[in-house]
Every structure is written in structure tokens, then in C-alpha cells.
N, C-alpha and C positions, 0 to 999 in steps of 0.2 A: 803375292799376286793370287787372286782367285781363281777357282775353276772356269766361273764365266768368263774373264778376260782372257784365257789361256783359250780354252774353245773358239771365242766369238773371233779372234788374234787368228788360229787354223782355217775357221770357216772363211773370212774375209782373205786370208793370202791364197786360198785355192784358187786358180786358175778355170778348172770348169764347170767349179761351182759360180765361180763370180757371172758366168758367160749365160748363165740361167738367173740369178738372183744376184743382184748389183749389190757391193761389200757395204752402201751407205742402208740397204735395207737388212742387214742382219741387226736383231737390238738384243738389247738385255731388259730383263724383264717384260713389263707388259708392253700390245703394240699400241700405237696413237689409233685414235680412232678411225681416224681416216689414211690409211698407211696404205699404200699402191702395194697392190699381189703381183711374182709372190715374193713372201717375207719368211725368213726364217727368225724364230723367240728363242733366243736361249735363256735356260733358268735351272735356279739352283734347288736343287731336289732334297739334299740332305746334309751336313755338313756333320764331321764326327771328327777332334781331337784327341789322340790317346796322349796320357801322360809321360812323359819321357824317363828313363830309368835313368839313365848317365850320359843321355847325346848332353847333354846340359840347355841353353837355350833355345834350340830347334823341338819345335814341337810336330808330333807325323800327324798329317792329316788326311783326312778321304774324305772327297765329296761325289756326290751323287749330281750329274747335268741331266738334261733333260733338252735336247733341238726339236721345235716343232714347226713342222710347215707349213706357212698359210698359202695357199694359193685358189685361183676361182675358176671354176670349170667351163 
């Protein structure tokens, strides 16, 4: 599973988040053009695999997210 579906998965089951920004307006990657504020973007900033010594097929991973908030004043 990715870092953005792990994120977007938190941000949409939070309860006071959702009571400001509605769970079908959190996205991944870019927003549609016309997308009702506010909206929160999540995206993936970095992703880095190390090679594994002996776990055998698990490989460790780090990624880097990024949530930005659009909204209009």
C-alpha cells in the first residue's frame, strides 16, 4: 500500500477534519479544475527503497508526503 493511500485513508476517517473538508474532497495527486474549496492534495514527495540484508522478500521503504490545502478566502 502507498504512502498516499495510507494518508488520504487517516485524513478521510478523521472526524474534525471531515466537519471542515468533506472525505470525497481529499484527492491524490492533482485537483480537477473546477474542484469546490476547501480541498485538501495529497502527494508523493519522495519514495526511497533500501535493499534488504536478510528480511528476504520485504523490502523497507520511506516515503516522503506532502497535504496541501486549498481553500479561498
Amino acid at each position: 500500500m502507498s504512502g498516499i493511500r495510507i494518508v488520504g485513508a487517516l485524513l478521510r476517517a478523521h472526524a474534525e477534519l471531515g466537519a471542515i473538508v468533506p472525505p470525497a474532497r481529499v484527492k491524490a495527486g492533482a485537483l480537477p479544475e473546477k474542484v469546490e474549496l476547501p480541498a485538501l492534495l495529497v502527494r508523493s514527495i519522495s519514495l526511497v527503497e533500501q535493499q534488504p540484508l536478510t528480511i528476504g522478500e520485504k523490502i523497507h521503504t520511506t516515503e516522503r508526503i506532502s497535504v496541501a490545502v486549498r481553500a479561498a478566502c
